[in-house]
PDB file of N, CA, C and O in Angstrom:
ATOM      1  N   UNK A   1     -11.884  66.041  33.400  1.00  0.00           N
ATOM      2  CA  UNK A   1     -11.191  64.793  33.642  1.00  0.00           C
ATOM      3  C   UNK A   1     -10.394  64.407  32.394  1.00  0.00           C
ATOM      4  O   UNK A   1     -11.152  64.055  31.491  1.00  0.00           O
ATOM      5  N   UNK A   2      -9.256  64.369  32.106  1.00  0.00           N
ATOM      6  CA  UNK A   2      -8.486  63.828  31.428  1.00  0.00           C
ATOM      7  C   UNK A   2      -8.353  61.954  31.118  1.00  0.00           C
ATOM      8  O   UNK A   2      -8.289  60.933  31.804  1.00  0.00           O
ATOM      9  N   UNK A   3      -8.365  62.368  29.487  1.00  0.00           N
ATOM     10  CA  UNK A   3      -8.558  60.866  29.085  1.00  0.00           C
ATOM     11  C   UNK A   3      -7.308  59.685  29.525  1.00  0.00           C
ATOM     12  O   UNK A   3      -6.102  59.871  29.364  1.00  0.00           O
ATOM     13  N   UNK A   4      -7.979  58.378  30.145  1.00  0.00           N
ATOM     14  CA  UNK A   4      -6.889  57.763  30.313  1.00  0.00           C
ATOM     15  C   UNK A   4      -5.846  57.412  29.412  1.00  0.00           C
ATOM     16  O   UNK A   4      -5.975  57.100  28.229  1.00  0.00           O
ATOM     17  N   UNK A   5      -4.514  57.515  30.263  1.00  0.00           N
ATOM     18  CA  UNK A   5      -3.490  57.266  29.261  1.00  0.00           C
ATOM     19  C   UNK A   5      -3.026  55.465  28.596  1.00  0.00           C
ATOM     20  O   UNK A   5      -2.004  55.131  27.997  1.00  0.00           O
ATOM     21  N   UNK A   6      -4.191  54.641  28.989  1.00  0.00           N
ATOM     22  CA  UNK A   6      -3.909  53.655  28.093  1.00  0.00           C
ATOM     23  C   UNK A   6      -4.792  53.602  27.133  1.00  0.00           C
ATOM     24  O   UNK A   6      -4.543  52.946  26.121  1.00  0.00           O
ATOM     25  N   UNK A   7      -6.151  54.382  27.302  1.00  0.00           N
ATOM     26  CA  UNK A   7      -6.744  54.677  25.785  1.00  0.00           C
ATOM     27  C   UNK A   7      -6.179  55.538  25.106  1.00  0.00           C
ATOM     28  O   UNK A   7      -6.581  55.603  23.944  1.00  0.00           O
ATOM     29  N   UNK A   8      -5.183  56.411  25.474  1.00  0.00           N
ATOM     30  CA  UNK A   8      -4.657  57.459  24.905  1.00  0.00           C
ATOM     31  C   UNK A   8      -3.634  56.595  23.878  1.00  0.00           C
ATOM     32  O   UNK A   8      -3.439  56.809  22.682  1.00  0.00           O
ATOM     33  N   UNK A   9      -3.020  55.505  24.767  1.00  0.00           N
ATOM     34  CA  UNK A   9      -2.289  55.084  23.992  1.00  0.00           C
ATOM     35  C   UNK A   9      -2.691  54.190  22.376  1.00  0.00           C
ATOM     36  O   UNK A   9      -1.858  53.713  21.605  1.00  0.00           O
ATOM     37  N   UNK A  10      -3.322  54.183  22.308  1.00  0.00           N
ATOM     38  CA  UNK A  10      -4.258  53.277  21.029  1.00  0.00           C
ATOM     39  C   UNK A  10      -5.112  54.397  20.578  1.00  0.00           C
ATOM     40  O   UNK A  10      -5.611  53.850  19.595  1.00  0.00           O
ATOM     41  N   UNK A  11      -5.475  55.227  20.597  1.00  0.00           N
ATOM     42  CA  UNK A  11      -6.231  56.013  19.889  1.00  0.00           C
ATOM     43  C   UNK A  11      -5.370  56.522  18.513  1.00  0.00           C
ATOM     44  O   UNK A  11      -4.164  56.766  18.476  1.00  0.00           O
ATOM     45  N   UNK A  12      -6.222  56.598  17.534  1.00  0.00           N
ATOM     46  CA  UNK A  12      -5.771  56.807  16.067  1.00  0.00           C
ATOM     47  C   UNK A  12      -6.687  57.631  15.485  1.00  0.00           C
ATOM     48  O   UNK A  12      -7.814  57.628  15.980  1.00  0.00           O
ATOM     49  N   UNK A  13      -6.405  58.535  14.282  1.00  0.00           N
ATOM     50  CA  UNK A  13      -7.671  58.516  13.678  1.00  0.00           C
ATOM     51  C   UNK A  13      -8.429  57.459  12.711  1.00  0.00           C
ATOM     52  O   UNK A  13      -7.788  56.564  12.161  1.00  0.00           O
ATOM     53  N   UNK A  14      -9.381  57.560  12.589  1.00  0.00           N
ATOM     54  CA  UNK A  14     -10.435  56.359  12.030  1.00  0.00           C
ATOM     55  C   UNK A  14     -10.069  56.440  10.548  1.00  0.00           C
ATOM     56  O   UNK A  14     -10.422  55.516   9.815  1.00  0.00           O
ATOM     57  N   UNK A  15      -9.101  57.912   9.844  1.00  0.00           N
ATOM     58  CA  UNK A  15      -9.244  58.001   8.513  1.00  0.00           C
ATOM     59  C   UNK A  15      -7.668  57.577   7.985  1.00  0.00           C
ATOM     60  O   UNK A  15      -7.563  57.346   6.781  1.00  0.00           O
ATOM     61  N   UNK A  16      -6.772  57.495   8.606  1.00  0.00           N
ATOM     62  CA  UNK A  16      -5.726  57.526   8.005  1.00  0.00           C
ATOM     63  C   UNK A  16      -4.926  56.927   9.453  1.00  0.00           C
ATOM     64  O   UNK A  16      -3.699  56.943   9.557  1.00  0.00           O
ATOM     65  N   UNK A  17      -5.732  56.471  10.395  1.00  0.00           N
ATOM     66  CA  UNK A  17      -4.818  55.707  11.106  1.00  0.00           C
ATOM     67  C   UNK A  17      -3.755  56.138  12.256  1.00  0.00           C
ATOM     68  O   UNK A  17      -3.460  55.538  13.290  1.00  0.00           O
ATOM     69  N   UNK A  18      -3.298  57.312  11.767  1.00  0.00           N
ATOM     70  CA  UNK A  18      -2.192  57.786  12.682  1.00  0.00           C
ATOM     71  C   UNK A  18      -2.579  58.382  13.540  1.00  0.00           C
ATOM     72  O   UNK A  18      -3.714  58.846  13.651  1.00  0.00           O
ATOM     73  N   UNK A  19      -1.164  58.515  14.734  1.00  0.00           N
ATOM     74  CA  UNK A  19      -1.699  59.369  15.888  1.00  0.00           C
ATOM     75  C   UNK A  19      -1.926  60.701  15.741  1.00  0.00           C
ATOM     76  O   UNK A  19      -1.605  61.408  14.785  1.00  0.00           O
ATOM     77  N   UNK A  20      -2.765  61.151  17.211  1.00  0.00           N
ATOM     78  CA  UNK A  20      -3.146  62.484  17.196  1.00  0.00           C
ATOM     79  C   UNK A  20      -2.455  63.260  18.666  1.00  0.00           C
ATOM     80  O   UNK A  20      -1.575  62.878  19.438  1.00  0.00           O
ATOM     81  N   UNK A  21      -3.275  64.463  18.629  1.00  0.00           N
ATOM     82  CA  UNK A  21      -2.496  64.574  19.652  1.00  0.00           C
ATOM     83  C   UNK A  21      -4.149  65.302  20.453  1.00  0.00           C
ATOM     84  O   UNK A  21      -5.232  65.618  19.960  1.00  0.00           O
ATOM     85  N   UNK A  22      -3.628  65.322  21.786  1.00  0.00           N
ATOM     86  CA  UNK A  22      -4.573  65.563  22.838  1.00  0.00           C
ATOM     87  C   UNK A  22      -4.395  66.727  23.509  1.00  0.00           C
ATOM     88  O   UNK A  22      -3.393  66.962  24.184  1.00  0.00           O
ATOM     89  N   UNK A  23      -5.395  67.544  23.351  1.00  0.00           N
ATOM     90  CA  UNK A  23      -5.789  69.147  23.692  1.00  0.00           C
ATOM     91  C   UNK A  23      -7.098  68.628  25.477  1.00  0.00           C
ATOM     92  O   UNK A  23      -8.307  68.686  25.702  1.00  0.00           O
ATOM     93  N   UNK A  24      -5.958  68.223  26.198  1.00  0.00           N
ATOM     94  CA  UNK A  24      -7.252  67.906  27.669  1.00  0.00           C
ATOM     95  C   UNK A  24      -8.020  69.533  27.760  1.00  0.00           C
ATOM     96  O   UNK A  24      -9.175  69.354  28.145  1.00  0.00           O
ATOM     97  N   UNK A  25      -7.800  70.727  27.577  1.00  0.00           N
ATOM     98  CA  UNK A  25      -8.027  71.573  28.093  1.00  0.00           C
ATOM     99  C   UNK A  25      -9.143  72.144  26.948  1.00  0.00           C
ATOM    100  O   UNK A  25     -10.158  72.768  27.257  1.00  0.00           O
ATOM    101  N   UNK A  26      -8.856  71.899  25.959  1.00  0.00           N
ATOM    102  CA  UNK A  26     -10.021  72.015  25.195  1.00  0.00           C
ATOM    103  C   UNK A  26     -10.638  71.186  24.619  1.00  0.00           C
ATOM    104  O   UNK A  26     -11.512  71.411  23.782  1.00  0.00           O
ATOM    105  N   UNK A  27     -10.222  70.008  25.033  1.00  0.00           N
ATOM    106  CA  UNK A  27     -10.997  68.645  25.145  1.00  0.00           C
ATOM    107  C   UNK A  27     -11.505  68.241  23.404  1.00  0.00           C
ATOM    108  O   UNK A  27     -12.569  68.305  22.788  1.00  0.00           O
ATOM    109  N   UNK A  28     -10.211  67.847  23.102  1.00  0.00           N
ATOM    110  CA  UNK A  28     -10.270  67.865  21.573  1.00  0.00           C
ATOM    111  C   UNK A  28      -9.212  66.934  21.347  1.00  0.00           C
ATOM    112  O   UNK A  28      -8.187  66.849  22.023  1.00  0.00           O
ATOM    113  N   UNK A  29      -9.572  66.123  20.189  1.00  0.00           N
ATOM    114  CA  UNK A  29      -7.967  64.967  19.734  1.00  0.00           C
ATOM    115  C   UNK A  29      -7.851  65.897  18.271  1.00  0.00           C
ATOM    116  O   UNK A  29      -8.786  66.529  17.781  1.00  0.00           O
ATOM    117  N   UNK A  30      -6.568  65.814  17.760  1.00  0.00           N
ATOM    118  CA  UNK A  30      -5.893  66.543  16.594  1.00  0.00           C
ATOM    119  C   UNK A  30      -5.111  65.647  15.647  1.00  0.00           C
ATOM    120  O   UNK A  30      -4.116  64.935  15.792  1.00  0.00           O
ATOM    121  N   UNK A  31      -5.692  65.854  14.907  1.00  0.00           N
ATOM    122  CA  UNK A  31      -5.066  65.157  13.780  1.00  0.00           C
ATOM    123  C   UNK A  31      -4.277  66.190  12.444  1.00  0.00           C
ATOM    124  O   UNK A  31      -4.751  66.390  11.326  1.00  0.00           O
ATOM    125  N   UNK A  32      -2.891  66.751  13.030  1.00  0.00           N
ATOM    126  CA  UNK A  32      -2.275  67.686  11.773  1.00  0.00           C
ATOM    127  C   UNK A  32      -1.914  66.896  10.143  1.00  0.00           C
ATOM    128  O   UNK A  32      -1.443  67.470   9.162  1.00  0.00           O
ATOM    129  N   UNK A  33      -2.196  65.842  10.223  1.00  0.00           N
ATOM    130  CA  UNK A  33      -1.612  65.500   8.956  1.00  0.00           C
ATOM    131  C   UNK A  33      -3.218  66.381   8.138  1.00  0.00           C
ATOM    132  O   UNK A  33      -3.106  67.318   7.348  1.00  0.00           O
ATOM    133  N   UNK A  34      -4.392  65.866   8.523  1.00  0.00           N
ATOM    134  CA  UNK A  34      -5.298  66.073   8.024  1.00  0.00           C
ATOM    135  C   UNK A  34      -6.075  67.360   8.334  1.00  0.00           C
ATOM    136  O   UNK A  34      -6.804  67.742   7.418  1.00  0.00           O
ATOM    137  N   UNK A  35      -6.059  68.066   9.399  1.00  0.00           N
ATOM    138  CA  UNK A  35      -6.052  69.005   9.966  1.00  0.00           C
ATOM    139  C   UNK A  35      -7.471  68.980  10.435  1.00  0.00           C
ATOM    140  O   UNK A  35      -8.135  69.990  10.202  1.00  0.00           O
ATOM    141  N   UNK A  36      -7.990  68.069  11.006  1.00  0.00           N
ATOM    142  CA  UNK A  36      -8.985  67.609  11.287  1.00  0.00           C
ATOM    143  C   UNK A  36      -9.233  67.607  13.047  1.00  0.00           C
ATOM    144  O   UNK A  36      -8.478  66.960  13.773  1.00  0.00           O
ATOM    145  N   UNK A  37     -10.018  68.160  13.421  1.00  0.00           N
ATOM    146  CA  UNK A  37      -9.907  68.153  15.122  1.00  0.00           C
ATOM    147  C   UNK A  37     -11.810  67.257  15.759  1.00  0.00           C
ATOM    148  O   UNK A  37     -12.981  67.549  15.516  1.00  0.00           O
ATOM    149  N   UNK A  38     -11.243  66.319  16.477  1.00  0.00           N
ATOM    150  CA  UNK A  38     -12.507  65.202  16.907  1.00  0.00           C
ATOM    151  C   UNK A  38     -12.439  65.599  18.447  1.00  0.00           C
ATOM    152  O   UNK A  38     -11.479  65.712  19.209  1.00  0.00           O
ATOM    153  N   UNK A  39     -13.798  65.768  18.624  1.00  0.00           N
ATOM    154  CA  UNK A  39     -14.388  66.391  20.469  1.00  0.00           C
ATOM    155  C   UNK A  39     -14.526  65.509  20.923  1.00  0.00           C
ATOM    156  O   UNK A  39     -14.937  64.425  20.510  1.00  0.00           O
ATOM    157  N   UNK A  40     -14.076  65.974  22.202  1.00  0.00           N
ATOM    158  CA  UNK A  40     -14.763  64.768  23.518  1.00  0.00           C
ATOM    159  C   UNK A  40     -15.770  65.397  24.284  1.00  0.00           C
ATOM    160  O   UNK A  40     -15.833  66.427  24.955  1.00  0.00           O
ATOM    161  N   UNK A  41     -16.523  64.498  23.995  1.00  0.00           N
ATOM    162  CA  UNK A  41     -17.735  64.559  24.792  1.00  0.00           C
ATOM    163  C   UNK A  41     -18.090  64.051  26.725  1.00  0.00           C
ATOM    164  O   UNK A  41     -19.103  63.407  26.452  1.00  0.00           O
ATOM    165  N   UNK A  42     -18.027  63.971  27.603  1.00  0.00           N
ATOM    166  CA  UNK A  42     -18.134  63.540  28.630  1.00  0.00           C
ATOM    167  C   UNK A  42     -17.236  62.480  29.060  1.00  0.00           C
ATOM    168  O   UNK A  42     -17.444  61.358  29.521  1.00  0.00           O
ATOM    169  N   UNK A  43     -16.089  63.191  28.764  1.00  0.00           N
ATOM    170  CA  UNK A  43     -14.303  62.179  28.390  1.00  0.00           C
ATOM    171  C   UNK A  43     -15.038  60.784  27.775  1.00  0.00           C
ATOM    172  O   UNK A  43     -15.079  59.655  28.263  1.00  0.00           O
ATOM    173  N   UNK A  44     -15.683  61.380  26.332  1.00  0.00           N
ATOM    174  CA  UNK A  44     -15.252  59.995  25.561  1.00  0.00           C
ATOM    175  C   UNK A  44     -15.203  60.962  23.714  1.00  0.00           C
ATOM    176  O   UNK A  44     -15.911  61.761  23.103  1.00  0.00           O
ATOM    177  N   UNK A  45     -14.294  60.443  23.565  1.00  0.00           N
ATOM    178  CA  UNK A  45     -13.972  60.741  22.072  1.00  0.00           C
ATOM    179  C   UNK A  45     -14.812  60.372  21.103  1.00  0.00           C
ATOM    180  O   UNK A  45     -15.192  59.203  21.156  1.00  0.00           O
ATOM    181  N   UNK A  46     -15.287  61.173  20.058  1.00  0.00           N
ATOM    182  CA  UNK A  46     -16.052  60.897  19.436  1.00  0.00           C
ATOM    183  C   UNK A  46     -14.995  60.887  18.358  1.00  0.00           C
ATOM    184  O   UNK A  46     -14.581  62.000  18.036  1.00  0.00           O
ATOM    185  N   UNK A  47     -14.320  59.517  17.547  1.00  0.00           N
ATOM    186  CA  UNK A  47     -13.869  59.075  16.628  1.00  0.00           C
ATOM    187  C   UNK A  47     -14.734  59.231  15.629  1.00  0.00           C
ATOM    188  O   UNK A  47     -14.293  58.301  14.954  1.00  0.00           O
ATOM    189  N   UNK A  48     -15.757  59.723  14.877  1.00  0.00           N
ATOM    190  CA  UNK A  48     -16.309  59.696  13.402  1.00  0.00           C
ATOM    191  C   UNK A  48     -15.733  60.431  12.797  1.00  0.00           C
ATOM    192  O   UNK A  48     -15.342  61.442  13.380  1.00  0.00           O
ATOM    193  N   UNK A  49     -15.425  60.257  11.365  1.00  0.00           N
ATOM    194  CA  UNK A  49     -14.885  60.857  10.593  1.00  0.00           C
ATOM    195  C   UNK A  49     -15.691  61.913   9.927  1.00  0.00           C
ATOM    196  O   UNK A  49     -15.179  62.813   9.262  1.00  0.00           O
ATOM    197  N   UNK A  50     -17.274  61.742  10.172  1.00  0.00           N
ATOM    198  CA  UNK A  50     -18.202  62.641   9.696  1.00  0.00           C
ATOM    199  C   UNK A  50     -18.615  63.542  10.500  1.00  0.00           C
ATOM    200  O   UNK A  50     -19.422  64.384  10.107  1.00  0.00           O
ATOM    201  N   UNK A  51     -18.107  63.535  11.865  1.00  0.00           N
ATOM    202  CA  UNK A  51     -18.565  64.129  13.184  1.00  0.00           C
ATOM    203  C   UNK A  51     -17.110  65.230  13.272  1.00  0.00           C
ATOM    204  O   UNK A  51     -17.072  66.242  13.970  1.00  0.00           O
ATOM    205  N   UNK A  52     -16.001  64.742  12.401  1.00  0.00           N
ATOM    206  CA  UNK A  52     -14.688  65.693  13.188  1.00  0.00           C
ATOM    207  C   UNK A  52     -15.035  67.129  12.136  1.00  0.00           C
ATOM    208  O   UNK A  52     -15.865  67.296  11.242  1.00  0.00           O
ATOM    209  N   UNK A  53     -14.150  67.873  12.629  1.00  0.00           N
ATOM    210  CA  UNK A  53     -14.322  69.306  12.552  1.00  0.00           C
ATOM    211  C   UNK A  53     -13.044  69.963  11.056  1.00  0.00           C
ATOM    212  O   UNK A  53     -12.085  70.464  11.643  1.00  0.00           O
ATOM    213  N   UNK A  54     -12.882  70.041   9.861  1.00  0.00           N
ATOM    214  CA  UNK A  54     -11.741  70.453   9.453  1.00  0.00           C
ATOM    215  C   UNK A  54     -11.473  71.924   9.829  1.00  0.00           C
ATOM    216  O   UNK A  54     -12.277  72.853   9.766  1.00  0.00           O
ATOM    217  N   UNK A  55      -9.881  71.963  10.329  1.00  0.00           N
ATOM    218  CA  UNK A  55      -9.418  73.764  10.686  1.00  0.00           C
ATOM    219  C   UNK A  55      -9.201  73.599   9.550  1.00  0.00           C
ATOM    220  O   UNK A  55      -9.250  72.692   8.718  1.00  0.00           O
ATOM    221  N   UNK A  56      -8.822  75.133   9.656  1.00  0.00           N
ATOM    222  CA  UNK A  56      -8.504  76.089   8.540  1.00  0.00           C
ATOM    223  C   UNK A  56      -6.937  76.308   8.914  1.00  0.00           C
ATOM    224  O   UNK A  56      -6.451  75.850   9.949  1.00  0.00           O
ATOM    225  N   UNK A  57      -6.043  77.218   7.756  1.00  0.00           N
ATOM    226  CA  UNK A  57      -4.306  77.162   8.066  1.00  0.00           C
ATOM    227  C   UNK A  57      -4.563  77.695   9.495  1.00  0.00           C
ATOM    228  O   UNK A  57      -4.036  76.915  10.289  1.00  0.00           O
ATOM    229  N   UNK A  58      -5.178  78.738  10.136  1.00  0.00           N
ATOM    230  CA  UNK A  58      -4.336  79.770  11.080  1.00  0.00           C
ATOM    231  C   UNK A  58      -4.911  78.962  12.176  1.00  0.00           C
ATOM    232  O   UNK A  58      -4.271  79.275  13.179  1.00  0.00           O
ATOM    233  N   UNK A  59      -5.931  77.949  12.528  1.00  0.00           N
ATOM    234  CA  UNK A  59      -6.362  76.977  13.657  1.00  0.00           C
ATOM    235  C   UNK A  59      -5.215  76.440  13.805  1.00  0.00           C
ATOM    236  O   UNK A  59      -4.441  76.600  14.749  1.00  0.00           O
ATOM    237  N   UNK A  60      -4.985  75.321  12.203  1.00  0.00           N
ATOM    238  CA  UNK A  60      -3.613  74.606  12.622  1.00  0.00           C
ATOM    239  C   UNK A  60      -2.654  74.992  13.051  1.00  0.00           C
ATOM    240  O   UNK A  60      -2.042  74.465  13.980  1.00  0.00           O
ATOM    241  N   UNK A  61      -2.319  76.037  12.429  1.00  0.00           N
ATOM    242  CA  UNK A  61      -1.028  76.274  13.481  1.00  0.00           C
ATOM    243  C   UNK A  61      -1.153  77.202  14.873  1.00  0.00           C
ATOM    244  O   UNK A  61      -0.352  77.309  15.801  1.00  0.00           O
ATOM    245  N   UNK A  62      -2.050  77.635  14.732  1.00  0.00           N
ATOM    246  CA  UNK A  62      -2.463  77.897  16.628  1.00  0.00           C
ATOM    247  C   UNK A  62      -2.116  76.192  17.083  1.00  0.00           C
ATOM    248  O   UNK A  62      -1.079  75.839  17.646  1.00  0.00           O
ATOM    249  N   UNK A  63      -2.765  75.669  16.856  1.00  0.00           N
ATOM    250  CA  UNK A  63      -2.850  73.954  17.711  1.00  0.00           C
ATOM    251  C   UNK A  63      -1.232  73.406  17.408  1.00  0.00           C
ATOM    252  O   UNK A  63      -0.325  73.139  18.197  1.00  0.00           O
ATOM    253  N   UNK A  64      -1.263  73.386  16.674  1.00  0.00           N
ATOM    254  CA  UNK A  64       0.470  73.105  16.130  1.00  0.00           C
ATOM    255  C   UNK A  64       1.191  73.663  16.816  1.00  0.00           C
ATOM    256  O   UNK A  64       1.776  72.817  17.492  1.00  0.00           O
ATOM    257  N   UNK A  65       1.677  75.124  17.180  1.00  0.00           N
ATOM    258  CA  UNK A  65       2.438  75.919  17.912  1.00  0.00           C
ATOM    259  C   UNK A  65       1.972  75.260  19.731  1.00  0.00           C
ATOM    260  O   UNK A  65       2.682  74.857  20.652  1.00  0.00           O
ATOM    261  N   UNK A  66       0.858  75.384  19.624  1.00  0.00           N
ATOM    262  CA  UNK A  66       0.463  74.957  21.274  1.00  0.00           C
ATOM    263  C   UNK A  66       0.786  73.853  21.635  1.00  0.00           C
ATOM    264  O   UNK A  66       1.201  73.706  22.785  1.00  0.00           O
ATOM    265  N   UNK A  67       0.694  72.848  20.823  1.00  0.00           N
ATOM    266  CA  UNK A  67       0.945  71.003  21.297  1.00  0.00           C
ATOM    267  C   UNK A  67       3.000  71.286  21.431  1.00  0.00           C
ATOM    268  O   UNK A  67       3.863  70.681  22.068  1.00  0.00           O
ATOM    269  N   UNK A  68       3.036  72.082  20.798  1.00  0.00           N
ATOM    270  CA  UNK A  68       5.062  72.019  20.802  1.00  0.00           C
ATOM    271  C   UNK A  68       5.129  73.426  21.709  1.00  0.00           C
ATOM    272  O   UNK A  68       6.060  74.116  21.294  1.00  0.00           O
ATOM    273  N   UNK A  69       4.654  73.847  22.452  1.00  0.00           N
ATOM    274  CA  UNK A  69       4.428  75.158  23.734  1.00  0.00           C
ATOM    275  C   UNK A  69       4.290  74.322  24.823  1.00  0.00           C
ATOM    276  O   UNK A  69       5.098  74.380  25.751  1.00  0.00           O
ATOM    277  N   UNK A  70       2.853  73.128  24.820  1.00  0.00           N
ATOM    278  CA  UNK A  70       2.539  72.429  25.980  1.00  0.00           C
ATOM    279  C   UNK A  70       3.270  71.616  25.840  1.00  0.00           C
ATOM    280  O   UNK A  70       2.882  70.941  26.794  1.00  0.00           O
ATOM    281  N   UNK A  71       4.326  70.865  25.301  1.00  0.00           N
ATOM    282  CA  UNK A  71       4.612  69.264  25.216  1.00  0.00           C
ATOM    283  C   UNK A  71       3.573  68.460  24.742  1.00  0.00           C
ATOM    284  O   UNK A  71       3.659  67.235  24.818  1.00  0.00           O
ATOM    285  N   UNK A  72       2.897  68.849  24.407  1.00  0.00           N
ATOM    286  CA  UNK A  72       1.943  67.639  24.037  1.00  0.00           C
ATOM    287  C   UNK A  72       2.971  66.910  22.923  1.00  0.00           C
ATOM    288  O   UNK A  72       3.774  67.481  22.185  1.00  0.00           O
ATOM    289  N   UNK A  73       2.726  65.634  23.020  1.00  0.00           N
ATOM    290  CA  UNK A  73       2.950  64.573  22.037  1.00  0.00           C
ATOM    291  C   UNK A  73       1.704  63.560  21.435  1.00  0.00           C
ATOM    292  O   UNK A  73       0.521  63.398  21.734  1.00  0.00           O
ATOM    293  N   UNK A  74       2.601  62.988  20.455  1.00  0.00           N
ATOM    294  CA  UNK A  74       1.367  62.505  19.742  1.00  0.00           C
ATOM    295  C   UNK A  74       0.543  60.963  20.606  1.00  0.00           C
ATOM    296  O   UNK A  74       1.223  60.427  21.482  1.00  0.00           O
ATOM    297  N   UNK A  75      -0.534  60.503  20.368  1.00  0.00           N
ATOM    298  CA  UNK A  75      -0.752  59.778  21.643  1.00  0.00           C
ATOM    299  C   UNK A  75       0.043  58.264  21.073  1.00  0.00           C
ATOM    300  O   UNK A  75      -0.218  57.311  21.808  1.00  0.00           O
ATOM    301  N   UNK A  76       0.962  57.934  19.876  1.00  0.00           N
ATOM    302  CA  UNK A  76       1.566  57.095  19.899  1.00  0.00           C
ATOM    303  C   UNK A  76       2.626  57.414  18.778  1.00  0.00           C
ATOM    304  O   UNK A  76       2.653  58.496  18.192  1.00  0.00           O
ATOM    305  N   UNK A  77       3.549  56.312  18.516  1.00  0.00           N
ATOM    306  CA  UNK A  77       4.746  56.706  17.673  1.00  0.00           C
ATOM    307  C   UNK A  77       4.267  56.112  16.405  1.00  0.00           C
ATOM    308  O   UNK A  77       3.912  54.946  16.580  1.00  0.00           O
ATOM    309  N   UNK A  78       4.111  56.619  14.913  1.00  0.00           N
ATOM    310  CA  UNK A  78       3.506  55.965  14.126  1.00  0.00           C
ATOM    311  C   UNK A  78       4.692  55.081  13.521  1.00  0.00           C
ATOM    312  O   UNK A  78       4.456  54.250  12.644  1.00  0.00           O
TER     313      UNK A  78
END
């Protein structure tokens, strides 16, 4: 189930604020400034900053290349 798009719209990260972008299929929010990736759990996002995951270069730009492959955009305009 894909997260609704008016929580989508307000979602940030908890560390630096800005938007992320949304992986529904691997059920993950992305944060490239920081390169930091936060899971969803039973479509609910787990926002902790101690709970998110840091990639490494060749994750990011797998996810990087894919969000600009899928269209994904970021879930707001910072």
């Amino acid at each position: 189930m894909a997260l609704d798009s008016q929580l989508l719209d307000i979602l940030a990260c908890p560390e630096d604020k800005g938007p992320l972008l949304y992986f529904e299929d691997e059920a993950c929010l992305y944060n490239p400034r920081l390169k930091r990736r936060y899971r969803i759990e039973d479509d609910i996002p787990v926002m902790l900053v101690d709970e998110a995951t840091e990639v490494d270069d060749a994750e990011h730009e797998r996810l990087v290349a894919k969000a600009e492959a899928d269209g994904v955009t970021p879930t707001f305009e910072a």
